[in-house]
DSSP file (Angstrom, degrees, kcal/mol; ACC not computed):
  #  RESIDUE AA STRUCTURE BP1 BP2  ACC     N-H-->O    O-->H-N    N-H-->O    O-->H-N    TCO  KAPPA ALPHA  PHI   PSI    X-CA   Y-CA   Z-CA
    1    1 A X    >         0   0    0      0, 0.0     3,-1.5     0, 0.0     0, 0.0   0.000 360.0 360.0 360.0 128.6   65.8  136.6  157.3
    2    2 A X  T 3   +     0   0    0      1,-0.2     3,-0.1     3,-0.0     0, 0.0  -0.395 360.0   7.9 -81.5 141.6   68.0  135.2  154.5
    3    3 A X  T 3  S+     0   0    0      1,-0.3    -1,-0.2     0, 0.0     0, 0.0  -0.107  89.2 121.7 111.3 -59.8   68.3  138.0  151.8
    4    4 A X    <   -     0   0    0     -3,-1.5    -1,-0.3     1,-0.1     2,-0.3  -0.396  57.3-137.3 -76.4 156.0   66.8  140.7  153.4
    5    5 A X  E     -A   46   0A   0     41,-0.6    41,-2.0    -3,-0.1     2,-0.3  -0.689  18.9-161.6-119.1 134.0   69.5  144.0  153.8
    6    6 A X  E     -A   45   0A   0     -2,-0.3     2,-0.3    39,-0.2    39,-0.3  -0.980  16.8-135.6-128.4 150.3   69.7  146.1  157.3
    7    7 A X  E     -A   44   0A   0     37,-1.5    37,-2.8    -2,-0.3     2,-0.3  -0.733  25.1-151.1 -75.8 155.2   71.0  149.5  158.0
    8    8 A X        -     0   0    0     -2,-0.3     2,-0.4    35,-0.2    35,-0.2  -0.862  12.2-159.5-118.7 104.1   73.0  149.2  161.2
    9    9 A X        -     0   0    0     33,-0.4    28,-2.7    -2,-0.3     2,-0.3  -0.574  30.4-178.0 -99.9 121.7   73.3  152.2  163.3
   10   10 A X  E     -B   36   0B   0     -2,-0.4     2,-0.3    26,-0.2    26,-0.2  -0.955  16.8-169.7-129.9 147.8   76.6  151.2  165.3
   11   11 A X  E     -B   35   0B   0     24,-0.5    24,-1.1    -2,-0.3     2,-0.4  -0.995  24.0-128.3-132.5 138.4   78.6  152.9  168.1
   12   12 A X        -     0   0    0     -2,-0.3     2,-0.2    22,-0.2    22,-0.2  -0.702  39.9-138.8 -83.0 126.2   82.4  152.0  169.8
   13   13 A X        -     0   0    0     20,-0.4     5,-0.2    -2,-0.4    20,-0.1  -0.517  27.5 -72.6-110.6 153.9   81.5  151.9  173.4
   14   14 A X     >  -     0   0    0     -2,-0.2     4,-1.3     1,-0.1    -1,-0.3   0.351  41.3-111.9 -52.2-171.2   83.8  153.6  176.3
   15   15 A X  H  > S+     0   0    0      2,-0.2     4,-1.7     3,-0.1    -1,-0.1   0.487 118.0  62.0 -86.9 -25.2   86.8  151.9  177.3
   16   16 A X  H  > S+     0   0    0      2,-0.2     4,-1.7     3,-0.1    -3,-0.0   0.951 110.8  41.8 -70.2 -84.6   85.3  151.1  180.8
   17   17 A X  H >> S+     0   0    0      2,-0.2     4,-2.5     1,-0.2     3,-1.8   0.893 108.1  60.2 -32.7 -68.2   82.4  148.9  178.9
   18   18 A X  H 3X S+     0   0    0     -4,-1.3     4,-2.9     1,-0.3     5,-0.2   0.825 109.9  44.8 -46.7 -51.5   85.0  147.2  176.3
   19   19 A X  H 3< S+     0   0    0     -4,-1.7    -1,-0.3     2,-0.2     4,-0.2   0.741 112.3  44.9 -63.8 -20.2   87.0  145.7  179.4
   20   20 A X  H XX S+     0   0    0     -3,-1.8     3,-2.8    -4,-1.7     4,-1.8   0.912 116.7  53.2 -80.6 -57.4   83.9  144.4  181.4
   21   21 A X  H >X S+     0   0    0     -4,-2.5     4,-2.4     1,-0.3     3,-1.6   0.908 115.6  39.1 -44.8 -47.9   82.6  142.8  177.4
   22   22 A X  H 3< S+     0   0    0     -4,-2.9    -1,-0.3     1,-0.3     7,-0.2   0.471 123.7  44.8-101.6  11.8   86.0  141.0  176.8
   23   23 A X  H <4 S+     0   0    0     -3,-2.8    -1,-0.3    -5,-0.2    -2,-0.2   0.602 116.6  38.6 -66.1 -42.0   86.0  140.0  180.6
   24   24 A X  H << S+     0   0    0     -4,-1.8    -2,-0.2    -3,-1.6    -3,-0.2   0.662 132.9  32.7-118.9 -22.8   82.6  138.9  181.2
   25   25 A X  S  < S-     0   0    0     -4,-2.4    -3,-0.2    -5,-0.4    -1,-0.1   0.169  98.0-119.5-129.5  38.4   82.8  137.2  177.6
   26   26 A X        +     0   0    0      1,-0.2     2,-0.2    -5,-0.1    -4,-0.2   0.774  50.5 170.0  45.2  52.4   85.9  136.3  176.9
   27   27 A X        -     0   0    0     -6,-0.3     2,-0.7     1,-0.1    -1,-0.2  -0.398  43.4 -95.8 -89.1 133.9   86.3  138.4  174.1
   28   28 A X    >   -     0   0    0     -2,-0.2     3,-1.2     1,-0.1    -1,-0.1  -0.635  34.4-153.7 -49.0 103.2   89.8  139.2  172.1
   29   29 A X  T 3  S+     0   0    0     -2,-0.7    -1,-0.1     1,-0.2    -7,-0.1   0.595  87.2  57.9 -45.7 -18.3   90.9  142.3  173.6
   30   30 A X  T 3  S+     0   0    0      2,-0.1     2,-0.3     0, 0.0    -1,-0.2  -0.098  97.1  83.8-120.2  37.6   92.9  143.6  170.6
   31   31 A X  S <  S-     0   0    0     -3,-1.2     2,-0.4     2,-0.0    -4,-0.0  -0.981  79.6-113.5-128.5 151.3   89.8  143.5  168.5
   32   32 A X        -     0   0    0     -2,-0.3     2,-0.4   -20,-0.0    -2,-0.1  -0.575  27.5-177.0-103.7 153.2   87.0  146.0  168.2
   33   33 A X        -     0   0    0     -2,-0.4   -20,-0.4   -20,-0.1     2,-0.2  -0.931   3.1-173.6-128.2 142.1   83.5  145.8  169.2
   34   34 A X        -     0   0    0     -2,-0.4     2,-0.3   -22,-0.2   -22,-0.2  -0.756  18.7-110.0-143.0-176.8   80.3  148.0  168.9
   35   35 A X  E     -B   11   0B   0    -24,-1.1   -24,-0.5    -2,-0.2     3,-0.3  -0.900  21.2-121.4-129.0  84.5   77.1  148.5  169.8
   36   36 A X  E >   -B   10   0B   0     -2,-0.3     3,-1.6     1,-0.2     2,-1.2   0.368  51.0-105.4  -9.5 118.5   73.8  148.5  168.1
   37   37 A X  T 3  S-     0   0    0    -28,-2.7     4,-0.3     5,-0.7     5,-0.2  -0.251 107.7  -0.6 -59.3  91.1   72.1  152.6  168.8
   38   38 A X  T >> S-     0   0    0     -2,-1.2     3,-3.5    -3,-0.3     4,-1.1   0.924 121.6 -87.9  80.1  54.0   69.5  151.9  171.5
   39   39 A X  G X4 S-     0   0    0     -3,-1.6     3,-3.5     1,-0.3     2,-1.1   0.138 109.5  -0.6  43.5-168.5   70.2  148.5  171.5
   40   40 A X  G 34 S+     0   0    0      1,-0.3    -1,-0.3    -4,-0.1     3,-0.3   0.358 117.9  77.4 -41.0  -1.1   68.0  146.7  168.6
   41   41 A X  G <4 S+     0   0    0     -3,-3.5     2,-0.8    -2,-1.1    -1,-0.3   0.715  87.7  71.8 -67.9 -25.3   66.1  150.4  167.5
   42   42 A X  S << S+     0   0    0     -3,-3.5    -5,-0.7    -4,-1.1   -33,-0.4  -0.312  83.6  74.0 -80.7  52.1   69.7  150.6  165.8
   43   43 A X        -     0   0    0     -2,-0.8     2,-0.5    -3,-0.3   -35,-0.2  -0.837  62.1-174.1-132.3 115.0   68.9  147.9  163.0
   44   44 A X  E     -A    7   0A   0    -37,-2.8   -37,-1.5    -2,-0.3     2,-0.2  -0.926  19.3-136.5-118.9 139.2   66.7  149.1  160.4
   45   45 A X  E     -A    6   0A   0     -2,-0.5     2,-0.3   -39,-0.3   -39,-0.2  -0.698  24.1-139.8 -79.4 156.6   65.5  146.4  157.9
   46   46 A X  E     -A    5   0A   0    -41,-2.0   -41,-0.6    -2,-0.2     5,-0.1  -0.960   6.1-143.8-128.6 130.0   65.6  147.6  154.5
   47   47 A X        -     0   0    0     -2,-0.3   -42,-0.0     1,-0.1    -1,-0.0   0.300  32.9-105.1 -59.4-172.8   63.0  147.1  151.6
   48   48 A X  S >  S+     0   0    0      1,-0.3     3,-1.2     2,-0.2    -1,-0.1   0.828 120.8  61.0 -69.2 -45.5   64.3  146.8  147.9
   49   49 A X  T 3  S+     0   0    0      1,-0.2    -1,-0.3     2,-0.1     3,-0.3   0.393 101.9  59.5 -98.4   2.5   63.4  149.8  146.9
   50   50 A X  T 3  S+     0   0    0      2,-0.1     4,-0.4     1,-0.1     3,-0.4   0.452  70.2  92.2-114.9  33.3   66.0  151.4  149.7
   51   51 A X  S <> S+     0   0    0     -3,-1.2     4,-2.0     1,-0.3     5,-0.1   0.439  77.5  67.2 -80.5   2.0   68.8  150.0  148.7
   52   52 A X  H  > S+     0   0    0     -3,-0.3     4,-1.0     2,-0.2    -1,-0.3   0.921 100.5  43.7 -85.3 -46.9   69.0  153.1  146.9
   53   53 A X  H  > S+     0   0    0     -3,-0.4     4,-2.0     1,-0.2    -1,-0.2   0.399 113.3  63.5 -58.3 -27.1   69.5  155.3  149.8
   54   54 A X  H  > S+     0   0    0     -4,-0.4     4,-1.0     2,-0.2    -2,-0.2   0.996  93.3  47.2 -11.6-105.8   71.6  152.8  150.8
   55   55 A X  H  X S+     0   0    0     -4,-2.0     4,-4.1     2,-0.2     3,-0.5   0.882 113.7  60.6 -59.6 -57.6   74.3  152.7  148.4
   56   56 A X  H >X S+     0   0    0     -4,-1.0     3,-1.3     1,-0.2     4,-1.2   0.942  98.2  55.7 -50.1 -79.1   74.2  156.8  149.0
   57   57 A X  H 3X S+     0   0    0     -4,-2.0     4,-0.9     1,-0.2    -2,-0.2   0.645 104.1  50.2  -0.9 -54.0   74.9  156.5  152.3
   58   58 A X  H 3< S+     0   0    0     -4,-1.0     4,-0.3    -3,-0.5    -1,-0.2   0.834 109.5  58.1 -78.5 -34.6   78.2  154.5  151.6
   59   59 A X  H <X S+     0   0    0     -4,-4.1     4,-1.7    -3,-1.3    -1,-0.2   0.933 104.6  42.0 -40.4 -67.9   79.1  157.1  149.3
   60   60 A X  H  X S+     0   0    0     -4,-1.2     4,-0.7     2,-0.2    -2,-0.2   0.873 119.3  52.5 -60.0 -38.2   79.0  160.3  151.6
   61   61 A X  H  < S+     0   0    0     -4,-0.9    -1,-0.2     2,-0.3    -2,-0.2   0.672 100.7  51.0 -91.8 -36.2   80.8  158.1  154.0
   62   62 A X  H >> S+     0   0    0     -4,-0.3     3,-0.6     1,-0.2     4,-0.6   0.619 116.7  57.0 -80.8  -8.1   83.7  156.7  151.6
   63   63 A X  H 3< S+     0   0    0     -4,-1.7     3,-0.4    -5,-0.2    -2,-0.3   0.992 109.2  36.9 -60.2 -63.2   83.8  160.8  151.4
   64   64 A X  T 3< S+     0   0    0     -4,-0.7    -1,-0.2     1,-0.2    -2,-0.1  -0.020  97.0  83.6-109.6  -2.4   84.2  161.5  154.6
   65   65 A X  T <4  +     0   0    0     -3,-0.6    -1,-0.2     7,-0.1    -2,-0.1   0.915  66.2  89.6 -90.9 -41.0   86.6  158.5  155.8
   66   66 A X  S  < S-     0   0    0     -4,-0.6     6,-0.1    -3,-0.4     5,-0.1  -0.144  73.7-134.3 -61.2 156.0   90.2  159.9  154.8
   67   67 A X  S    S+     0   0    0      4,-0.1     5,-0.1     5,-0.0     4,-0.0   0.747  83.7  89.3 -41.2-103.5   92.0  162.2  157.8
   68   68 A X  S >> S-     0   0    0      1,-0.1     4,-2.7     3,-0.1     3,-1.4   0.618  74.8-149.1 -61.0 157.9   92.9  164.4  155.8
   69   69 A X  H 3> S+     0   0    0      1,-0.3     4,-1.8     2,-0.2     5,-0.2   0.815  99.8  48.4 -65.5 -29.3   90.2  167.5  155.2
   70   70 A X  H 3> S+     0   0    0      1,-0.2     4,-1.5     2,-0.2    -1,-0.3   0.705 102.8  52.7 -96.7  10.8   91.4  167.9  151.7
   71   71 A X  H <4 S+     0   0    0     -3,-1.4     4,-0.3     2,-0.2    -2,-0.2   0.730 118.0  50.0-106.0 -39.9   91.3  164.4  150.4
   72   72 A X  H >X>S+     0   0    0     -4,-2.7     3,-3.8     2,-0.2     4,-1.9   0.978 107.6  50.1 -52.4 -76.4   87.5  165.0  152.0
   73   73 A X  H 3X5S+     0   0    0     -4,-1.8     4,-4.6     1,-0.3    -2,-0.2   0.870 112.9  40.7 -20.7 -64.6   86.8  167.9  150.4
   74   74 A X  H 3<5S+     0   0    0     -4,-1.5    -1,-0.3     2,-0.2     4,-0.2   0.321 113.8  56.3 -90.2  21.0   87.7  166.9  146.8
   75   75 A X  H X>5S+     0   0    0     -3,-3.8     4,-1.1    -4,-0.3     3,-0.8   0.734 115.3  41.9 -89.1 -54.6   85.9  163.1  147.6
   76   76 A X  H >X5S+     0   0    0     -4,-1.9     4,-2.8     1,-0.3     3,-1.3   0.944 108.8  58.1 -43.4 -50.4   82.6  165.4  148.5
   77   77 A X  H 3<<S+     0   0    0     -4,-4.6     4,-0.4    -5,-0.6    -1,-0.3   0.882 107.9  46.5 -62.0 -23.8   83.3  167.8  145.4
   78   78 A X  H <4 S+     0   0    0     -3,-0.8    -1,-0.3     2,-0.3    -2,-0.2   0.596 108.9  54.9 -71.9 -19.9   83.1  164.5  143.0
   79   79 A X  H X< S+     0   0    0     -3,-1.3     3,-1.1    -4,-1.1     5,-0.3   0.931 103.6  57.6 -44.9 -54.5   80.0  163.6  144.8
   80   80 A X  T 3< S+     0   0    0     -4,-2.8     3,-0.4     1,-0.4    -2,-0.3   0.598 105.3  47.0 -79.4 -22.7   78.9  167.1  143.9
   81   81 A X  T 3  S+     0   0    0     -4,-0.4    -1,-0.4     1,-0.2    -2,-0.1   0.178  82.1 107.1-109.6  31.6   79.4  166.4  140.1
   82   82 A X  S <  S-     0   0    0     -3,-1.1     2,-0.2     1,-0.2    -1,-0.2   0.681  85.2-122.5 -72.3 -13.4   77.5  163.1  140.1
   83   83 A X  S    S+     0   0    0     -3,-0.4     2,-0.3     1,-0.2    -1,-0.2  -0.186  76.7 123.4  99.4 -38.0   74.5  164.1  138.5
   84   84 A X     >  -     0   0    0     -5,-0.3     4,-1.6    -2,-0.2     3,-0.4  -0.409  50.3-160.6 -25.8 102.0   72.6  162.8  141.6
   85   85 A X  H  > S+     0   0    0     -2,-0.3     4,-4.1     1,-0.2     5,-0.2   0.967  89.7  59.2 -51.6 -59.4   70.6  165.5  143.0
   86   86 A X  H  > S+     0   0    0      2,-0.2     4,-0.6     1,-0.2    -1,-0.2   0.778 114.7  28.4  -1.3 -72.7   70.7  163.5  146.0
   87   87 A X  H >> S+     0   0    0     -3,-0.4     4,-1.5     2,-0.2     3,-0.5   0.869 112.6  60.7 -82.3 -48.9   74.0  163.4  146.5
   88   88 A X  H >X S+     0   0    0     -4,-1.6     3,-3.1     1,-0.2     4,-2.0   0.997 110.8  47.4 -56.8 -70.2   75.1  166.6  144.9
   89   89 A X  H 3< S+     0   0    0     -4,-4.1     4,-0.3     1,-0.3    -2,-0.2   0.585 111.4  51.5 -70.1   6.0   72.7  168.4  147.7
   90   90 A X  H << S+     0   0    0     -4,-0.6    -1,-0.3    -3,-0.5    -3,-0.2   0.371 114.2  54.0-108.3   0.8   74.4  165.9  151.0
   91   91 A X  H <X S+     0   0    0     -3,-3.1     4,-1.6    -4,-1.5    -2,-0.2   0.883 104.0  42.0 -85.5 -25.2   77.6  167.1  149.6
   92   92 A X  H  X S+     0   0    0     -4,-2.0     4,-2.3     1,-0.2    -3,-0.1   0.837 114.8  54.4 -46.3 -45.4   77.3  170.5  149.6
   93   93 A X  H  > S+     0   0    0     -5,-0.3     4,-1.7    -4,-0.3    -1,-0.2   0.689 111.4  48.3 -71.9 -36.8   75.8  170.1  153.0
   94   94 A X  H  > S+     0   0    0     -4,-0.2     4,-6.2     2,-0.2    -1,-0.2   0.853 109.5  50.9 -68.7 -44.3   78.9  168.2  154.0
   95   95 A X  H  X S+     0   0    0     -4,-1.6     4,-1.2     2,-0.2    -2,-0.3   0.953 109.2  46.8 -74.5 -37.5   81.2  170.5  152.7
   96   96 A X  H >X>S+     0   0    0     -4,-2.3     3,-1.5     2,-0.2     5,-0.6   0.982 108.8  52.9 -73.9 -38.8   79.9  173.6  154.3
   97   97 A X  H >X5S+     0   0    0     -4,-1.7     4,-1.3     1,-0.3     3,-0.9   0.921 108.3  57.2 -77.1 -31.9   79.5  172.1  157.9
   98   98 A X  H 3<>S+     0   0    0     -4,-6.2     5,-1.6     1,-0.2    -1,-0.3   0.739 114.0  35.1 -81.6  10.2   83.4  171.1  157.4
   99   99 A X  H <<5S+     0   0    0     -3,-1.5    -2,-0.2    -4,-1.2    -1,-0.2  -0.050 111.7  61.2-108.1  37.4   84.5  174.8  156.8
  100  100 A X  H <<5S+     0   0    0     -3,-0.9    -3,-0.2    -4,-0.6    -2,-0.1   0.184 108.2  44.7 -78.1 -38.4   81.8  176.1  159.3
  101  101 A X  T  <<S-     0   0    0     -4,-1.3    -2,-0.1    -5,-0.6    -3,-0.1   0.885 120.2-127.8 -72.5 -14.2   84.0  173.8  162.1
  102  102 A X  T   5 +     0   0    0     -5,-0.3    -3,-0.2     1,-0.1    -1,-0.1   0.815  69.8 139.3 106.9 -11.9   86.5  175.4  160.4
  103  103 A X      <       0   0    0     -5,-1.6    -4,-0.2     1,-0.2   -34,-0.1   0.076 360.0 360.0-105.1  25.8   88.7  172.5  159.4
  104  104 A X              0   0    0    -34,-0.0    -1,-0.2   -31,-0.0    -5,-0.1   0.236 360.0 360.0 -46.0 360.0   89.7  174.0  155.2
């Protein structure tokens, strides 16, 4: 629907799969391809008013993207002084489960 925002819950499928897809549809091989979670249940439309939850999402996420753990760490801790509440409490939450794995 033109306009309208989805979330997309997406996953990189085995190696096994990726060769039958760029086989069976003549796909570029040296490009990557995913997969919609439970096939269309992974596409969530999103109203207007959740573009706000949204926009959080992308956040925790650009947190979370570099290798290294301390270039995470100190993306999270800036989360953590954002004023959000929101945000401040999925960074915390971020930060402890990566020095619970261990990885400080």
């Amino acid at each position: 629907m033109p306009g309208q925002r989805y979330l997309l819950f997406l996953f990189a499928p085995d190696q096994k799969i990726l060769n039958r897809w760029t086989a069976t549809y003549e796909l570029d091989p040296n490009r990557p391809y995913f997969r919609g979670e439970q096939l269309s249940r992974g596409i969530v439309p999103l109203k207007s008013t959740e573009l706000d939850v949204l926009q959080k999402i992308t956040y925790l996420c650009e947190a979370m993207r570099p290798a290294e753990v301390a270039k995470k760490l100190a993306a999270l801790k800036q989360l953590e002084k954002s004023g959000d509440p929101v945000l401040k409490k999925e960074a915390r939450e971020a930060e402890e489960s990566l020095r619970m794995a261990g990885v400080n």
